[in-house]
C-alpha positions as CSV (number, residue, x, y, z in Angstrom):
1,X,6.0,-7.5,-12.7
2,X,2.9,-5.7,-13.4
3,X,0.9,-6.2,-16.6
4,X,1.3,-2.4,-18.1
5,X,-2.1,-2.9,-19.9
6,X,-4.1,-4.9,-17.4
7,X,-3.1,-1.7,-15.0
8,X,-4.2,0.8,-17.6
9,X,-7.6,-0.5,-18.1
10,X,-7.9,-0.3,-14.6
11,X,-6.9,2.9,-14.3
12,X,-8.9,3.7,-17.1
13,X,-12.2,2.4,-15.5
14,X,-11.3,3.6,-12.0
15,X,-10.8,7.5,-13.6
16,X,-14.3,7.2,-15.9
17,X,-16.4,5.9,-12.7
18,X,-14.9,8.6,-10.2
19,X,-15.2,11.6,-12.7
20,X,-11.3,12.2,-13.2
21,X,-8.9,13.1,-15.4
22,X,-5.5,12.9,-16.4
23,X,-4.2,16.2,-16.0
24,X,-2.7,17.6,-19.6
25,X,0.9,17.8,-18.6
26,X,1.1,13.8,-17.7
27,X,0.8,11.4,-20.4
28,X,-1.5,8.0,-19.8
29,X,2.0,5.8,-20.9
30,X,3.6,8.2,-17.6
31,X,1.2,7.8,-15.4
32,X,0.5,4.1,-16.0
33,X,3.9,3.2,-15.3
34,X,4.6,5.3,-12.7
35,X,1.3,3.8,-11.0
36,X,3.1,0.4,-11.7
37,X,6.1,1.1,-10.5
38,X,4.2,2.7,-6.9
39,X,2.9,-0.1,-6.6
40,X,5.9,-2.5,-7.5
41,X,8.5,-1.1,-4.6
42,X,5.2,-2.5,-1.9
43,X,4.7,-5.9,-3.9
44,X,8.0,-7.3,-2.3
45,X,6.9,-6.0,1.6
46,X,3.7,-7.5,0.7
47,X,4.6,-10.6,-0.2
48,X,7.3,-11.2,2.5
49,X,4.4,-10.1,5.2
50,X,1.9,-12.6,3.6
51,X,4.6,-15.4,3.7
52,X,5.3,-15.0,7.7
53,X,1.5,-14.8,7.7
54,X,0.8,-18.0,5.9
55,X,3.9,-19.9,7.1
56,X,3.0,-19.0,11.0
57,X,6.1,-17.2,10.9
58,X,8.6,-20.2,10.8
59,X,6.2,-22.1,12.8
60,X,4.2,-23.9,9.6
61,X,1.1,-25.9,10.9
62,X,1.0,-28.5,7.7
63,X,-2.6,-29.4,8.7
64,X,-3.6,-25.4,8.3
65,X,-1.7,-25.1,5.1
66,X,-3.6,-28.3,4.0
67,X,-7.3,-26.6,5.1
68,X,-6.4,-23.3,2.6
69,X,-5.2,-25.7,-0.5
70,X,-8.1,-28.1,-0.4
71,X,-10.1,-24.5,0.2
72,X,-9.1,-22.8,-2.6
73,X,-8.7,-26.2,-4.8
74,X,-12.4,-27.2,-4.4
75,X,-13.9,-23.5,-5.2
């Protein structure tokens, strides 16, 4: 689900800016998509707690839903 080289220039900016490096033994292909893949198996728990979240947990207040679209439509 991940974009493979949106997360490697990522990775690559977050490893110049904090003085690290790949070790030798791990290529940047292996480690970018093992990164993705980290992060993929949380992506669905993520989601499925922001959906409770948003939707009040089954409880939807259509007037609060309404506030966060016209929110993030007019900025």
């Amino acid at each position: 689900m991940l974009n493979r080289k949106v997360v490697e220039e990522f990775l690559g900016y977050k490893f110049e800016y904090s003085d690290l490096e790949i070790p030798f033994d791990i290529s940047k292909s292996t480690l970018v998509e093992t990164f993705c893949l980290y992060v993929e198996d949380d992506l669905g728990e993520w989601l499925n707690d922001n959906f409770k979240s948003f939707f009040n947990h089954g409880e939807i207040d259509w007037d609060w839903v309404r506030e966060r679209v016209k929110s993030y439509r007019d900025s």
